[in-house]
N, C-alpha and C positions, 0 to 999 in steps of 0.2 A: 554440335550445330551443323556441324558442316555433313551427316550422314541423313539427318532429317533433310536438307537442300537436297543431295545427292539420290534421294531414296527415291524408287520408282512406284511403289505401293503403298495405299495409304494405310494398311496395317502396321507396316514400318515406321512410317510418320510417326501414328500414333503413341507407337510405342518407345521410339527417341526422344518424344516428345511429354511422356508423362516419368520416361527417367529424368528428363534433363529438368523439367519443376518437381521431380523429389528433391534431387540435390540441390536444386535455388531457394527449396520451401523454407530451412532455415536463416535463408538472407534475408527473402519477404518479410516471414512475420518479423524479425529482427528492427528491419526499416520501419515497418507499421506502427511497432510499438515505440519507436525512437520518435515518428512524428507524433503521435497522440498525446495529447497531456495528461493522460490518467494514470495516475498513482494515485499511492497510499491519501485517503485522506479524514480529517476531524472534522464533521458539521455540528454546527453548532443551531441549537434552535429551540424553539420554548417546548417542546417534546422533551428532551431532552441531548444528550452528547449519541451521535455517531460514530462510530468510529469502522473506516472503511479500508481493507487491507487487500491491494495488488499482490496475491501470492505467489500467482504463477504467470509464465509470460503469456496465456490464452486465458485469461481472464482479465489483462490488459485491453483487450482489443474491445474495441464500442459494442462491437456486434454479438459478442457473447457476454459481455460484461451481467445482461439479465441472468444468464446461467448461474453466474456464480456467485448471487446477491447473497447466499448463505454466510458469506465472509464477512458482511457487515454487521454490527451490535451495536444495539441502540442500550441507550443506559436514562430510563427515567432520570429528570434533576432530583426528585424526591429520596431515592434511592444512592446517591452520592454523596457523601461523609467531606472527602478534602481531594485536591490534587495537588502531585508534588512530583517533581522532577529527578528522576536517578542516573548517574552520570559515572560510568566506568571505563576505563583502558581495554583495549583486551589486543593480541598481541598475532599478526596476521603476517599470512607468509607474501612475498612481493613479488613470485614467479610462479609459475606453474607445474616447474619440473625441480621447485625447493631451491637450488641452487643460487637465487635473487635475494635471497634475506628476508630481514622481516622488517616488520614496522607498526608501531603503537597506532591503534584504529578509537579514536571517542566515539562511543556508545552513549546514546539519550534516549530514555525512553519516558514518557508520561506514564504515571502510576494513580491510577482509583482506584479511590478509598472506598467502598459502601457501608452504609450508617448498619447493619442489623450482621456483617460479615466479614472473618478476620482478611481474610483472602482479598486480594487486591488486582485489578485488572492490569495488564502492563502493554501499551502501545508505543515504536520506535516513532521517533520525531525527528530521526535526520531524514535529510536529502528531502526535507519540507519547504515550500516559499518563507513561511516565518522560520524565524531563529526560533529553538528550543522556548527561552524564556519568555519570547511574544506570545507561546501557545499557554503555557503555565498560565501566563498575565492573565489572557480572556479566557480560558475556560476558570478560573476563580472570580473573575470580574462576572462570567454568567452564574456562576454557583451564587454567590454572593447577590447579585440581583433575585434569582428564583427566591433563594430564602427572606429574602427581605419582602415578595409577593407573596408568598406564601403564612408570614408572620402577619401581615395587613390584611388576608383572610380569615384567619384563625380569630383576629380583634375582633371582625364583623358577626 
């Protein structure tokens, strides 16, 4: 900071000044994506289940988030069999240089079922608003309403 001040030429500016936001670039986006409320998320809607996955930290950001709409999958209700919750330990180190120990981490993930296919879609549900089981609840409270629309079609 203080050679961009000091500096007589604004070639030198410039170029103090595009090292010094490389090395801020990783605070920026850091902060950006800490105010944003965009994660991972399950829409639910008479299309069918969403399911929309923050993978990386620039697909976070509002401004590209259209870029990287590939990460979403839509799942017909027609096409959906059952949903069910899997729930395991898995076993994580607590420093960065190993020497911090370790500690049991709970893993949730929602699992679809599709009615014509063995294979099962698997999305995580932590670090969601709802708890695990609220998300199970309504995505089978909507499975359950489609088919029950869908059977009162079939009558007619």
């Amino acid at each position: 900071m203080y050679a961009i001040i000091r500096s007589h030429s604004s070639e030198t500016t410039w170029i103090f000044g595009t090292v010094m936001l490389l090395l801020w670039m990783p605070s920026i986006i850091g902060f950006l994506v800490s105010v944003m409320p965009l994660k991972p998320a399950i829409i639910l809607s008479s299309n069918g289940i969403m399911l929309s996955a923050s993978s990386g930290i620039y697909s976070s950001l509002a401004i590209l988030q259209k870029r990287f709409s590939a990460h979403d999958l839509l799942i017909p209700w027609e096409q959906i069999a059952a949903f069910d919750l899997f729930t395991h330990y898995e076993e994580k180190d607590n420093g960065s240089d190993g020497a911090g120990g370790t500690y049991i981490a709970r893993q949730e993930t929602l699992l679809i079922t599709r009615k014509n296919q063995k294979e099962r879609e698997s999305f995580s549900v932590k670090e969601m608003e709802l708890s695990p089981d609220a998300i199970l609840t309504h995505c089978r409270q909507f499975l359950e309403r489609y088919q029950g629309m869908a059977a009162g079609y079939q009558q007619l």
